[in-house]
C-alpha positions as CSV (number, residue, x, y, z in Angstrom):
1,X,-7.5,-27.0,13.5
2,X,-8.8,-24.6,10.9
3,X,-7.4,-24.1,7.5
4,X,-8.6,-23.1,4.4
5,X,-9.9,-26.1,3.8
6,X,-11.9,-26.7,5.7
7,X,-13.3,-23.5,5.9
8,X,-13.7,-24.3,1.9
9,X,-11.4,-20.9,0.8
10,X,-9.8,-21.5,-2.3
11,X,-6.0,-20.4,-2.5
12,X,-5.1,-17.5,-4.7
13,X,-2.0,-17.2,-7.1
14,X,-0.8,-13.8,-6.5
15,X,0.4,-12.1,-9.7
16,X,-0.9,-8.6,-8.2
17,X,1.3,-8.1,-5.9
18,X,1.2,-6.6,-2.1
19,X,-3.0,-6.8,-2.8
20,X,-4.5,-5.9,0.8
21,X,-8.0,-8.0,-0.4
22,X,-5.3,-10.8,-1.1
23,X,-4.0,-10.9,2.2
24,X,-0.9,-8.3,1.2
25,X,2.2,-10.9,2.9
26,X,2.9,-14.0,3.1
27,X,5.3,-14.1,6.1
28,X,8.2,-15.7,6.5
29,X,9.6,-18.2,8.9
30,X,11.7,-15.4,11.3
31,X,8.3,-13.6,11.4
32,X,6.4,-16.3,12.0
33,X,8.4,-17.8,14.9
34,X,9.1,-14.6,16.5
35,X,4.9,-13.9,16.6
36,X,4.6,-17.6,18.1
37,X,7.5,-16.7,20.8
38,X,5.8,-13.5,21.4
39,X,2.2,-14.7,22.2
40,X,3.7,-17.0,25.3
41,X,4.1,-13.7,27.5
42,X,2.5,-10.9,28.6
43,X,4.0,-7.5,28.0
44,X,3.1,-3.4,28.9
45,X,1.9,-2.5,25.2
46,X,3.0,1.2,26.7
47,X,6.6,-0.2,26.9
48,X,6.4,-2.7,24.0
49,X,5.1,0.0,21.5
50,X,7.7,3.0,22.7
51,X,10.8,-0.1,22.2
52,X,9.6,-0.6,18.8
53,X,9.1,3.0,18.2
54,X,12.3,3.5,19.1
55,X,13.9,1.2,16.9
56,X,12.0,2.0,13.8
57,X,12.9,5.6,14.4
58,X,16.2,4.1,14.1
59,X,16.6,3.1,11.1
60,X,14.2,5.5,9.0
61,X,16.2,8.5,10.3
62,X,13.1,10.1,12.2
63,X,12.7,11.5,15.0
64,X,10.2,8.9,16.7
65,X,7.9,6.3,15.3
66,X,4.5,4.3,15.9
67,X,3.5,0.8,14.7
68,X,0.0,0.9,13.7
69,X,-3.6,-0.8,12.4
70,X,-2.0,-0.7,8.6
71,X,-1.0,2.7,6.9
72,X,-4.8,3.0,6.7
73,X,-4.9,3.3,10.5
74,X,-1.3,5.7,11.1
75,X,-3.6,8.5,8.8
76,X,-6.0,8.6,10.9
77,X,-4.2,9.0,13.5
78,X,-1.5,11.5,12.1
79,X,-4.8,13.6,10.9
80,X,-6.0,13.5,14.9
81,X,-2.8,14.3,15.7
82,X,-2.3,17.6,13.2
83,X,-6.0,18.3,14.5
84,X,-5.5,18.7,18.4
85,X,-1.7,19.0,18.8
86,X,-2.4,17.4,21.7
87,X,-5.0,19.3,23.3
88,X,-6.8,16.7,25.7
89,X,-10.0,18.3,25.4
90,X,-10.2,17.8,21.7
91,X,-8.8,14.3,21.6
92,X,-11.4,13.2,23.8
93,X,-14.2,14.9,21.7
94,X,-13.3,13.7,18.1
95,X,-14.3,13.5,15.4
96,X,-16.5,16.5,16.6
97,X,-14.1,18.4,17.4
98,X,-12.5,18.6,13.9
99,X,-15.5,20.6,12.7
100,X,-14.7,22.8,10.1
101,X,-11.1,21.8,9.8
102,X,-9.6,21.3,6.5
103,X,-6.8,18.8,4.9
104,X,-5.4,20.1,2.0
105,X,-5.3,17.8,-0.9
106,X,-4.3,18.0,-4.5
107,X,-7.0,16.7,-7.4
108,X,-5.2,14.1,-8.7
109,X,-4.8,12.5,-5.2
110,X,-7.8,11.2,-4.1
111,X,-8.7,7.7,-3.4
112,X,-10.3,5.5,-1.8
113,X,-7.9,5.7,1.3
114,X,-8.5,9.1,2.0
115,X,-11.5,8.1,3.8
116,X,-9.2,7.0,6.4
117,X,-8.6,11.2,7.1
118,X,-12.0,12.5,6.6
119,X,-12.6,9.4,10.0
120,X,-11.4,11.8,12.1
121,X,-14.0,14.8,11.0
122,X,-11.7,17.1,8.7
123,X,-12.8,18.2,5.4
124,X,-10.5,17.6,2.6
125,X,-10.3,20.6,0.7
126,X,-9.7,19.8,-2.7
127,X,-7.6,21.9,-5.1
128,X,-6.7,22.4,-8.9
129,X,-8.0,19.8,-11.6
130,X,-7.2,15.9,-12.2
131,X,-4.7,16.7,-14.4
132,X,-3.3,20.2,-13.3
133,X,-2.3,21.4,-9.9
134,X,0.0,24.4,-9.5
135,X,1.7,25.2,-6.2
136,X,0.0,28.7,-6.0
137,X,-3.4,26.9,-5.8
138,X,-1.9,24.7,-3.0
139,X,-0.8,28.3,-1.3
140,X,-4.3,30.0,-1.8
141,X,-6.3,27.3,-0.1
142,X,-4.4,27.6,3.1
143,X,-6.5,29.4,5.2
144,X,-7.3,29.6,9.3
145,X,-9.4,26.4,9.5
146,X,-5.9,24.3,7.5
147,X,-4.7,21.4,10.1
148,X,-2.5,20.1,7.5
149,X,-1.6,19.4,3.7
150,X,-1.8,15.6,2.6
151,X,-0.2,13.7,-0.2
152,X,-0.5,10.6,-1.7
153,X,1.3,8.2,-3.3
154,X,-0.8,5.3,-5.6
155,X,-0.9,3.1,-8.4
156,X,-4.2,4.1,-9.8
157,X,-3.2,8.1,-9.2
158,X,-2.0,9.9,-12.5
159,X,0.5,11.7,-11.3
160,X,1.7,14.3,-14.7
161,X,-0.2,17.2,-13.6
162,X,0.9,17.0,-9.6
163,X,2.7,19.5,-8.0
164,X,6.1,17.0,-6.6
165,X,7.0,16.4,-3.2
166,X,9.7,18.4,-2.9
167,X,7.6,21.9,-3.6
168,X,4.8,20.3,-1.1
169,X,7.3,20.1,1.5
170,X,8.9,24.1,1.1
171,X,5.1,25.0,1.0
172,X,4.0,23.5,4.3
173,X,7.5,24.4,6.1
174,X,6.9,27.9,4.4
175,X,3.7,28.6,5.9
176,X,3.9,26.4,8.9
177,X,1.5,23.4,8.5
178,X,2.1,19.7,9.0
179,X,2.8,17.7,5.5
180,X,1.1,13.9,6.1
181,X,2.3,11.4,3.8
182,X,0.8,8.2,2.9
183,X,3.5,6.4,1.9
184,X,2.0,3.1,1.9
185,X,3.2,1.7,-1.3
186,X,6.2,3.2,-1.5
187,X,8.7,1.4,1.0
188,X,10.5,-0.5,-1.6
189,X,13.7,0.2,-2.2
190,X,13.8,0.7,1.9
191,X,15.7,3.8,1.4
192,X,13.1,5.7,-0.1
193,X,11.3,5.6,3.1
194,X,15.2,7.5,4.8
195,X,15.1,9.7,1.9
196,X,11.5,11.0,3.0
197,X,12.2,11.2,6.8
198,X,15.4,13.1,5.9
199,X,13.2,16.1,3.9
200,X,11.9,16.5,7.0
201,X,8.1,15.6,5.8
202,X,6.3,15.9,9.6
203,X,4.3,12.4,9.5
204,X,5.1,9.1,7.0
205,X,2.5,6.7,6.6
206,X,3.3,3.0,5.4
207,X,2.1,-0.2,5.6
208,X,4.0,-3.5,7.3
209,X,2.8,-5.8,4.6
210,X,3.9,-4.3,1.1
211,X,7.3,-5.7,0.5
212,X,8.3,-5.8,4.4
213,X,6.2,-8.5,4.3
214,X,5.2,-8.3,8.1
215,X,1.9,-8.8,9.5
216,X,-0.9,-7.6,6.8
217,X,-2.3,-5.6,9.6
218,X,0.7,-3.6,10.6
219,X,2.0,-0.4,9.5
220,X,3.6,2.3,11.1
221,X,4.1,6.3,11.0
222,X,7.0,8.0,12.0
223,X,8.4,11.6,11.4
224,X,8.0,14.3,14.4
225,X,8.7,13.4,17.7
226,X,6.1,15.5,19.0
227,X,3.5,14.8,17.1
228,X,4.1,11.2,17.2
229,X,3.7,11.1,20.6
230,X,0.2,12.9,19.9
231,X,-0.9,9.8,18.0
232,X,0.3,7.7,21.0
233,X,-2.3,9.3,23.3
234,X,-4.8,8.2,21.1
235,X,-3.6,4.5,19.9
236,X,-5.1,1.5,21.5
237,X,-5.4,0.1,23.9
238,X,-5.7,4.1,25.5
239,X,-8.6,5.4,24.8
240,X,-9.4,7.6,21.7
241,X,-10.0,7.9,18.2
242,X,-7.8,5.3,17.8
243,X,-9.3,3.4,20.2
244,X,-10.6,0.3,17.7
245,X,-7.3,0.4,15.6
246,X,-5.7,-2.4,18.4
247,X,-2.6,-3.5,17.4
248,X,-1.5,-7.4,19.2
249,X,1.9,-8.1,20.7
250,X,2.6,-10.9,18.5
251,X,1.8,-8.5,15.4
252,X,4.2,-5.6,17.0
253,X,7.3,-8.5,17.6
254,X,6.1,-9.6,14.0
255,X,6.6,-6.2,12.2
256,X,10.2,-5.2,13.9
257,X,11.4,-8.5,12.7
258,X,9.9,-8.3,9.3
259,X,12.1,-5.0,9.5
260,X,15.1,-6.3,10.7
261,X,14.9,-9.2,7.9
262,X,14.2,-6.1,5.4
263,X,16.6,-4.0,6.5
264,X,19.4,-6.4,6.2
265,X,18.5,-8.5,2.9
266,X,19.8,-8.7,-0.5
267,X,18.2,-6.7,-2.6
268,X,19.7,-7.4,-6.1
269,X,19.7,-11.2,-5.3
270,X,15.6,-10.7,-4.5
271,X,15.9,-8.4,-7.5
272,X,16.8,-11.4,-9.8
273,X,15.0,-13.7,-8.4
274,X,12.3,-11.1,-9.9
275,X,13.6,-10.7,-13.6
276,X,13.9,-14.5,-13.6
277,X,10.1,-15.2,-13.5
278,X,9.2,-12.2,-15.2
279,X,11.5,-13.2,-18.6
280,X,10.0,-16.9,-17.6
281,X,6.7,-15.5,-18.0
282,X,7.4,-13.5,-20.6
283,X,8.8,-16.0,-22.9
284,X,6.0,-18.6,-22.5
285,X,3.0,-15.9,-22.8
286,X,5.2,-14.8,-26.2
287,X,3.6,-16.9,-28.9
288,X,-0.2,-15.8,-28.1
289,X,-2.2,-14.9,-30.2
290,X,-3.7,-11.1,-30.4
291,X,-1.5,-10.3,-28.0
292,X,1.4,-8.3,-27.3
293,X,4.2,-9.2,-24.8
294,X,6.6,-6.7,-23.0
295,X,8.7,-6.4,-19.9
296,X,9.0,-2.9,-17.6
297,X,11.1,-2.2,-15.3
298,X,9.6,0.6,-13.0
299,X,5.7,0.6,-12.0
300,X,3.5,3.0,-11.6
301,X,5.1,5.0,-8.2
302,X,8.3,4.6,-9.7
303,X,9.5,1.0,-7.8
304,X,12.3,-0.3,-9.4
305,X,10.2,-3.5,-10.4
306,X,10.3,-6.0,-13.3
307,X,7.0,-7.2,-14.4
308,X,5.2,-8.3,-17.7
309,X,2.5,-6.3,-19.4
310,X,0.3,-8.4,-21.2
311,X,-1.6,-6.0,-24.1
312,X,-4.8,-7.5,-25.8
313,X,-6.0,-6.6,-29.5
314,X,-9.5,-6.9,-27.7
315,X,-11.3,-6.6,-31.4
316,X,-9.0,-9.2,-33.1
317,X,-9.1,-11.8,-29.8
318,X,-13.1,-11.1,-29.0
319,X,-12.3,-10.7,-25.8
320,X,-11.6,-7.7,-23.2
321,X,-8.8,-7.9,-20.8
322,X,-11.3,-7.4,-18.1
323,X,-13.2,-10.3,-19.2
324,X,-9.6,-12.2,-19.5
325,X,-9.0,-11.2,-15.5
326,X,-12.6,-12.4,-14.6
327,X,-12.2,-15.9,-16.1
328,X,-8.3,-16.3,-14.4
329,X,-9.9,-15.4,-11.3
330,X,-12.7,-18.1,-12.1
331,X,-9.9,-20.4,-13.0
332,X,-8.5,-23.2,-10.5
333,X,-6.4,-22.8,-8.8
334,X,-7.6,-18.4,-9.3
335,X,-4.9,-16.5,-10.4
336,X,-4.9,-12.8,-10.2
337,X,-3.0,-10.2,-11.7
338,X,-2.6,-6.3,-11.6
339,X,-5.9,-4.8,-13.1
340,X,-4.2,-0.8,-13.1
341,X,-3.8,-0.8,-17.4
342,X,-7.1,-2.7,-18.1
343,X,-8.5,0.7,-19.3
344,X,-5.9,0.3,-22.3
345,X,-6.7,-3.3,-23.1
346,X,-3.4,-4.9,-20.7
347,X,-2.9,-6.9,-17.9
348,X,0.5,-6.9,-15.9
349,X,2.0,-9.6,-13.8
350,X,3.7,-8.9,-10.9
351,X,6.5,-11.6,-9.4
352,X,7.0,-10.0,-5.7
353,X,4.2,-12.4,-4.0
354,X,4.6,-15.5,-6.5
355,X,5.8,-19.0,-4.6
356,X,8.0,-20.9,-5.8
357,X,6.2,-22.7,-9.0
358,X,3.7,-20.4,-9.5
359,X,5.0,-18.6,-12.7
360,X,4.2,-21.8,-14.5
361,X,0.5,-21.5,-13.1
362,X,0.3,-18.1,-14.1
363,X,1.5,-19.0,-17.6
364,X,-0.5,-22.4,-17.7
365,X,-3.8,-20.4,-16.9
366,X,-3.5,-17.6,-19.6
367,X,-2.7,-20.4,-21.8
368,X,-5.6,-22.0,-21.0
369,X,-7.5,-18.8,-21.5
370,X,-6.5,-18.3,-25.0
371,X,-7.1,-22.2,-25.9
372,X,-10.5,-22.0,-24.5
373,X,-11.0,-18.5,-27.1
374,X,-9.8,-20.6,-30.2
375,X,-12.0,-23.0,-29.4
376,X,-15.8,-21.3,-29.3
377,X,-15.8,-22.2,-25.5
378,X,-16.8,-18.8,-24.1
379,X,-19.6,-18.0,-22.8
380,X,-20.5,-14.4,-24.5
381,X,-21.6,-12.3,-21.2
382,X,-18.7,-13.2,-18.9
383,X,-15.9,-14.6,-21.8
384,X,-15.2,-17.6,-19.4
385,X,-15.4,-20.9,-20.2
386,X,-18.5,-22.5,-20.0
């Protein structure tokens, strides 16, 4: 049998958190099971996807839902959706058919995942600066050729100068257009995800891995019955757009149990599960050198989520915190961490994916770090050990 041993694939400590290029979950035993149980049989995927549909439409207040390849996956299909509306002609011709279509998108939003809606042949038309949008700007690019407006929730966006949700939702009911969401990062506390069904926000994007801790590929969309059923004529295994975005049985059964597991769990008891590694961490990192120790308690999209920020005196040390990340990720076992403050000299450590134990590698590998710095041992190029 294969493992990752043998296929000589080192295992990560995860101090990033839900890291898609770190494998985003590590499942649970419910999960697991229920994907084992699942593969035995053969289902209707028709049937199998409009029963989990149905349930997660259920409990995020919608009006109907999709599992899908990731969140990655339900925008492309929510833009193919806003697109055709459904028009059969179109759907089979995409992404042609999206010629000279626009997206709306504010400055500050862009990202890498956005090339997930430009896959189905809209232009995003970009408006305001980085750091200043105003909602007349967002009004003044709609225009004949808008499908839709999308926003974006993400760590590495800066989000001061956006114009908020709320105002992006009166504009789009205002003037009539679908409002996509890519909600992929933002399903923790679970009843952010109700609150956004419940403005009424036409298609939710979010990902079955971050904090459900489902299959890494899953995701799902949900928000408009009709239009989610647009994105179902174009989902595998039919034949569209959608087409190579194939989502298993076992990964489906997988995701609605993740849910139910979600749905129903303890939050404050996870939550100080949590606190208790982060002051753990906190207090053993304190005494280094050139270094400055804090805890926060909200991240960067506003999750209520303890984690340490490690900030470097990069002159005093002689070291970068970039160069610091390289050489824990060099280190064995590799340990990685959050790399969204490294442009102000910090690291952060993030508890939701550490195993049980893994706090005291985190904090044995820094400490290795800074005893290998003391010591001369670094080689000047990388600042890794030699």
């Amino acid at each position: 049998m294969a493992s990752y041993e043998s296929l000589g694939v080192r295992r990560v400590i995860n101090a990033a958190g839900n890291a898609s290029n770190l494998g985003s979950a590590c499942m649970g035993p419910e999960v697991l099971q229920a994907m084992c149980e699942a593969a035995k049989w053969y289902v209707d995927m028709d049937e199998l996807h409009r029963r989990a549909g149905e349930y997660i439409a259920h409990i995020t207040g919608a009006e109907a839902a999709l599992v899908t390849s990731g969140a990655a996956g339900a925008l492309l299909l929510a833009t193919a959706a806003c697109i055709t509306r459904g028009n059969r002609s179109m759907l089979a011709e995409l992404p042609a058919a999206a010629a000279g279509r626009d997206v709306i998108i504010q400055a500050p939003h862009r990202n890498g995942y956005d090339h997930a809606v430009r896959t189905a042949g809209v232009r995003l038309l970009e408006v305001g600066q980085p750091d200043r949008v105003l909602p007349e700007q967002i009004e003044a690019a709609i225009n004949a050729d808008t499908v839709a407006i999308l926003f974006v929730f993400g760590e590495t966006i800066d989000r001061r100068g956006e114009v908020p949700l709320e105002t992006v939702v009166e504009i789009a009911k205002r003037h009539g257009f679908p409002l996509i969401l890519d909600a992929s990062v933002v399903n923790y506390p679970f009843e952010r995800l109700q609150g956004f069904a419940a403005l009424g926000i036409d298609l939710i994007a979010t990902s079955g891995g971050k904090h459900i801790f489902g299959p890494p590929g899953t995701g799902f969309l949900f928000g408009r019955s009709d239009l989610v059923d647009v994105c179902r004529l174009m989902a595998s295994p039919i034949h569209g757009i959608g087409r190579p975005l194939k989502i298993g049985k076992e990964e489906i059964v997988g995701l609605v149990t993740a849910l139910e597991r979600y749905v129903d769990s303890d939050t404050d008891a996870q939550h100080r599960e949590w606190e208790s590694r982060v002051l753990y961490m906190a207090d053993a990192l304190g005494d280094l050198p050139h270094a400055t120790v804090a805890t926060t308690t909200v991240d960067e999209v506003d999750r209520p989520m303890p984690r340490v920020r490690l900030s470097v005196d990069e002159e005093a040390l002689g070291s970068t915190a970039t160069q610091i990340v390289e050489c824990l990720r060099q280190a064995e076992p590799s340990v990685h961490v959050q790399r969204f403050a490294l442009h102000e000299g910090a690291l952060i450590l993030n508890p939701i994916c550490l195993l049980e134990g893994d706090e005291k590698l985190v904090v044995q590998a820094l400490r290795d770090v800074w005893r290998q710095l003391g010591e001369g041992s670094f080689l000047p190029r990388t600042g890794c050990a030699r």
